[in-house]
N, C-alpha and C positions, 0 to 999 in steps of 0.2 A: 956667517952673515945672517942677518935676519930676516925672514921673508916679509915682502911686503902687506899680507894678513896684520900679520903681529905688531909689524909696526905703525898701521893703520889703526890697530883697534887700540894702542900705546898712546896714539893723536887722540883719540878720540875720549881716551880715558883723561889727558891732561888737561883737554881743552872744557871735559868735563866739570873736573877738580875747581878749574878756574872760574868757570861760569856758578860753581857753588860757593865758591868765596867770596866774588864781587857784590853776586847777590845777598848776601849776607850781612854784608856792607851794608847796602843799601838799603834794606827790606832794617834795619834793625837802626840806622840816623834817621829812615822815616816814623818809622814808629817812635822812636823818640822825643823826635819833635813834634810832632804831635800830641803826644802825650804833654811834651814842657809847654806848649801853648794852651794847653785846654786845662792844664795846673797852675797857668801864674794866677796869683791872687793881686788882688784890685782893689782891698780894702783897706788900706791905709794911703797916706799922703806921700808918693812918687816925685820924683826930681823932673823937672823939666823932660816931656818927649817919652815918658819909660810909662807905657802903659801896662806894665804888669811885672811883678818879681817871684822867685822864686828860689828855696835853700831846698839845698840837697846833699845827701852824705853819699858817699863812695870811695874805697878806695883808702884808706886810715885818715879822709882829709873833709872837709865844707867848700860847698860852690855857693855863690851867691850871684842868681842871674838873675837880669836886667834884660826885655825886652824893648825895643824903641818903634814907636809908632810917629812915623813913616818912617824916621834916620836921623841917628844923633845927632846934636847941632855941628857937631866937626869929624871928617874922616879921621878913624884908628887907623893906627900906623900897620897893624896886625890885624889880617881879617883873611881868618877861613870859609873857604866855599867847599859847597858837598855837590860835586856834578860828577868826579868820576868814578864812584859807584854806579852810579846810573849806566854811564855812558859804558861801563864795562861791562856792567850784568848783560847791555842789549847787544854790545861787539861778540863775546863771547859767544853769547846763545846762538848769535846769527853765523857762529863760525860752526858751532853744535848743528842747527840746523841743515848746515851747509853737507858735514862729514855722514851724518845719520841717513837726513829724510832724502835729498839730492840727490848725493853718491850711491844711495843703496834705493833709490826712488823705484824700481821696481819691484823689491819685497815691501817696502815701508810706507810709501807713497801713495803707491797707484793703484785700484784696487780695479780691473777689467769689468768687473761686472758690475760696480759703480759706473763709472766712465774710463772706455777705455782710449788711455792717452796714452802719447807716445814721451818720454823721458822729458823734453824740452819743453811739452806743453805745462806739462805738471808744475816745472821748475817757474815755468813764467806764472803762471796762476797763483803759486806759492807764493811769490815774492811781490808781486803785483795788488795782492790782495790784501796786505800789511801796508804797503802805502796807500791805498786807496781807503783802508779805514781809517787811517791818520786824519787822512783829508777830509771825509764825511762829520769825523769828530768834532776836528778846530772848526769846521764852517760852523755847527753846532752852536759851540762853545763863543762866536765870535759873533754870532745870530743876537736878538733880543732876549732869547733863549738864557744868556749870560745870564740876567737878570730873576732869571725863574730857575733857581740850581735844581730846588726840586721837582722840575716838570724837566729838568736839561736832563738829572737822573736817569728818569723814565725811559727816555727816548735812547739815553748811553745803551741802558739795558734790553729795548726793544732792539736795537741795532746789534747786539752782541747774540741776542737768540736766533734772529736773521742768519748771524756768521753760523753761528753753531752750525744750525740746518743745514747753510750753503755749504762749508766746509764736509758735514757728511751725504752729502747728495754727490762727492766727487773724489775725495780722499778715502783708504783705509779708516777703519776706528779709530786707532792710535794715532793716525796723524794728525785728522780730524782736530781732536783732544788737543793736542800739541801744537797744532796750526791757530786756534782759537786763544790758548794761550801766549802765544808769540805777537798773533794779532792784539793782543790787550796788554802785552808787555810791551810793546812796538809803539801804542799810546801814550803809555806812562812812562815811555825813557823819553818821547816825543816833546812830551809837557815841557820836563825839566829841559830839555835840549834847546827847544823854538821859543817858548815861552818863559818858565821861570829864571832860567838863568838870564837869557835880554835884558827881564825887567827889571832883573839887580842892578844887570850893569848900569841901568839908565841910573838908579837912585845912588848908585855911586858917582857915576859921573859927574850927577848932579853936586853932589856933595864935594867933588873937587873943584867945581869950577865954582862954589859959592851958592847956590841957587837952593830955593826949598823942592825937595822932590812932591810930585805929582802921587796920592795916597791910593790914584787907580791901579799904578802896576803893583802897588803890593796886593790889592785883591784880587787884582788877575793872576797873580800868581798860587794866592792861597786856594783861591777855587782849583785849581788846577792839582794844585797838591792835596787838599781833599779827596777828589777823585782819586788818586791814586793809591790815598791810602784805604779806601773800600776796596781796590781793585785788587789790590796784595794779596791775600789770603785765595783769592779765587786762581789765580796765575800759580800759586805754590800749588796748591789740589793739581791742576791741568798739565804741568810740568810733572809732577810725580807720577799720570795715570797711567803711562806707558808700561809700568810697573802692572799694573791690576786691568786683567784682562774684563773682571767684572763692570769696570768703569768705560772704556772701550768698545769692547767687543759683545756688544749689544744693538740692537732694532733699536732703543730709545738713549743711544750714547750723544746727542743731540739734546734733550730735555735734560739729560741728568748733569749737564756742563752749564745750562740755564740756571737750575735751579741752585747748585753750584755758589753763583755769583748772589743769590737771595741769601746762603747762608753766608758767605761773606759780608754783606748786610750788616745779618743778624750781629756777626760776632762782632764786627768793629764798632756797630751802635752799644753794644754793653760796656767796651772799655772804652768808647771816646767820653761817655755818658761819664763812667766811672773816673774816669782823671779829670771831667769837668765838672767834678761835685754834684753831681746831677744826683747822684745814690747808686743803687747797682738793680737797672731792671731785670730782674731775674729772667722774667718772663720772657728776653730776647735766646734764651741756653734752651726754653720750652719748644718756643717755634722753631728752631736751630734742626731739635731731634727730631721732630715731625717731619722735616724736608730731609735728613739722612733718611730715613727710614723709609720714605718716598723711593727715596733714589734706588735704598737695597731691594726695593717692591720692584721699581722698573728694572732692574738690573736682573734679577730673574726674569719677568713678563717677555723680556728683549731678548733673551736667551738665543743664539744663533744655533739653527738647528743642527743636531745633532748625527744625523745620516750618514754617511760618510760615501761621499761620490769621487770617482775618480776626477783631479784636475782636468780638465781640457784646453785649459789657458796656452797657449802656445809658448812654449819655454825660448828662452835666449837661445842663442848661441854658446854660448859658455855656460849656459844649465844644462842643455844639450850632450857636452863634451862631457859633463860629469857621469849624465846619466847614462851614456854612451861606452865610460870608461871600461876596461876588462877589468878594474878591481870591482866596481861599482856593487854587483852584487852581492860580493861578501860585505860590501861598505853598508850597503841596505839591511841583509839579514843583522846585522850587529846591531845599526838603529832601530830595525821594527824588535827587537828583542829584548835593547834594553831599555830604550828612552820609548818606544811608543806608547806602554802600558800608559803613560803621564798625557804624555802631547797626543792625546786622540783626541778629536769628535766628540766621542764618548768614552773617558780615560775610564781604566779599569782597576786603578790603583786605591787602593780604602782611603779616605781622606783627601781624593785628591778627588773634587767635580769637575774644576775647565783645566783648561790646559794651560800650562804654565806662561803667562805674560801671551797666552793667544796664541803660541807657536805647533803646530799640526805639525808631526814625523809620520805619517803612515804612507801616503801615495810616493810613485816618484816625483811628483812634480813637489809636494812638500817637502823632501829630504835634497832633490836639487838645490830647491829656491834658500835653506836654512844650509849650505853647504858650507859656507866661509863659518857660521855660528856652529858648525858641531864640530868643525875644524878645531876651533880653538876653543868649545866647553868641554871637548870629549876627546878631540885628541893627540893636542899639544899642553892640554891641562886636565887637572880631576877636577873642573870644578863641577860638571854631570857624570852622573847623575848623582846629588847629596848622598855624601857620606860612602857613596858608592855604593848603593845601600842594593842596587842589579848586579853589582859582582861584576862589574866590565873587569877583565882583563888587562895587562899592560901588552899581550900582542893584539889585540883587540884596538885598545887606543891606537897603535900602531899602522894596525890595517887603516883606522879610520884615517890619519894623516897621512897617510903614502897615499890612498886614493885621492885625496883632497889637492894633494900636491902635484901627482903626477896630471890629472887629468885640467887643472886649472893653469900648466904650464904648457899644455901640446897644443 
């Protein structure tokens, strides 16, 4: 039978898989469209209602699209809608959220010397603070503000360095990043959700019962779907950074999630420019690298000091039990032996400066709190250390899984 480790980190792997599929979907019929509306051409004589056309090849075959401004004069019998992409990428994520940062909210979550909160507080702050920028946004967006997209911008992006901040004034690094993410992906599944989908329906409704649709829900919806498409590129960086401890696990990981979203900017004004004939401002790829380079300046300057103090955090119950355990010790020597040279402080390994994804093996409280993760990188798999390049042993792995097991079961 399989323990329940394995088959936790198997959920968390699938629920993974699916949250990168959906998104894919969706991040790739936005960019699309996009792109197809800022390519229809205007310059010849259009049929009734088609304010713009456009030929394209894919595929051994010719499309020949036709845009309708506000809606053809009669409902198609055939009409595809793009909503559950969206609606998946955010089910997903929040279920991703749910398995990672919640369940494991004491290593990933919470960080005591930020604010130290107890499991439920975290979890409520978490979830409460995705709806609450929801709400901030649409009053925004629902404001006079409407009217001034580029001053509405501003304000989107002053309100997202706010989160930044407030997210690392109370989260770990990592969640921080990820929390910021969730919150701007929380918006833009929000749009399509509250907003752009309604306003189809209305202009379809319209269109069945006879009537000429009203040409404001289609720019409320478009504004809406603008936003989102700048927002994309920033949410894929803050979704990946859990990966790069660089990006995280820094003093200015708060500024470098801001600036983040300028380069997101940058990059989507060069191609929306570019598929709207506009030409290709190069000079958006200039400012682009100026703000990376920022980032890899603050990411060093931020650097988390390197000392290495024993934890004093008061450990679980169940960290406790580990560190408690009669294998424990040999469990430890084998980690400080083979994996700490990497996961220090101050790693000693040539080529290797932070610690891989932020993860610290030297105190006991670092080998307790990483207990379930060396379980199954080190000793129910080879996937630690690469290549096995420390020579762990296979009664080595052993010992690490029999202490793993026996002391997370008494």
């Amino acid at each position: 039978m399989i323990d329940l480790a394995i088959a936790w980190d198997w959920l968390a792997f699938a629920v993974r898989w699916t949250h990168v599929i959906v998104a894919i979907a969706w991040i790739g019929s936005s960019f699309y469209f996009i792109a197809l509306d800022l390519g229809l051409r205007r310059d010849r004589e259009l049929p009734p209602g088609v304010a713009g056309e456009e030929w394209q090849v894919h595929g051994g075959g010719f499309y020949h699209i036709n845009k309708y401004m506000v809606a053809p004069q009669h409902m198609p019998e055939h009409l595809t809608w793009f909503k559950w992409e969206s609606y998946s990428t955010w089910l997903s994520g929040a279920a991703l959220l749910m398995i990672v940062y919640w369940a494991g909210a004491e290593l990933y979550l919470i960080d005591p010397a930020k604010a130290d909160l107890a499991v439920w507080q975290a979890i409520v702050i978490s979830a409460g603070s995705l709806t609450v920028g929801w709400l901030v946004y649409d009053f925004l967006c629902r404001s006079g503000l409407g009217a001034r997209p580029t001053l509405l911008m501003i304000l989107l992006f002053i309100l997202l360095v706010v989160m930044s901040w407030g997210y690392n004034q109370i989260f770990t690094g990592r969640a921080s990043l990820l929390h910021l993410g969730a919150f701007t992906a929380t918006i833009m599944s929000a749009n399509v959700f509250f907003i752009i989908m309604p306003n189809q329906r209305i202009v379809v409704g319209d269109l069945k019962a006879g009537r000429t649709p009203d040409p404001k829900y289609g720019k409320i919806a478009k504004l809406r779907s603008t936003h989102n498409n700048y927002l994309t590129l920033p949410v894929i960086f803050l979704m990946l950074s859990n990966h790069y401890p660089l990006a995280f696990a820094t003093e200015y990981a708060w500024v470098i999630a801001a600036l983040v979203f300028l380069m997101g900017v940058t990059i989507r004004h060069f191609f929306n420019t570019h598929h709207g004939g506009g030409g290709e401002p190069w000079w958006t790829w200039a400012v682009t690298a100026i703000i990376f380079l920022v980032i890899v300046w603050l990411s060093w300057m931020g650097r988390a000091d390197s000392a290495v103090d024993e934890d004093d955090r008061a450990l679980t119950s169940a960290q406790q039990e580990l560190v408690s355990a009669t294998s424990y010790a040999d469990a430890a020597d084998i980690v400080r032996s083979r994996c700490s040279m990497c996961h220090a402080r101050e790693p000693v390994w040539e080529g290797v400066n932070w610690a891989p994804k932020g993860v610290y093996l030297e105190t006991d409280a670092d080998i307790a709190a990483h207990a379930n993760a060396i379980y199954l990188q080190a000793g129910v798999t080879h996937a630690m250390p690469p290549a096995n390049i420390t020579q762990i042993s296979r009664q080595e792995r052993a010992t690490l899984a029999d202490w793993y097991r026996t002391a997370s079961t008494n």
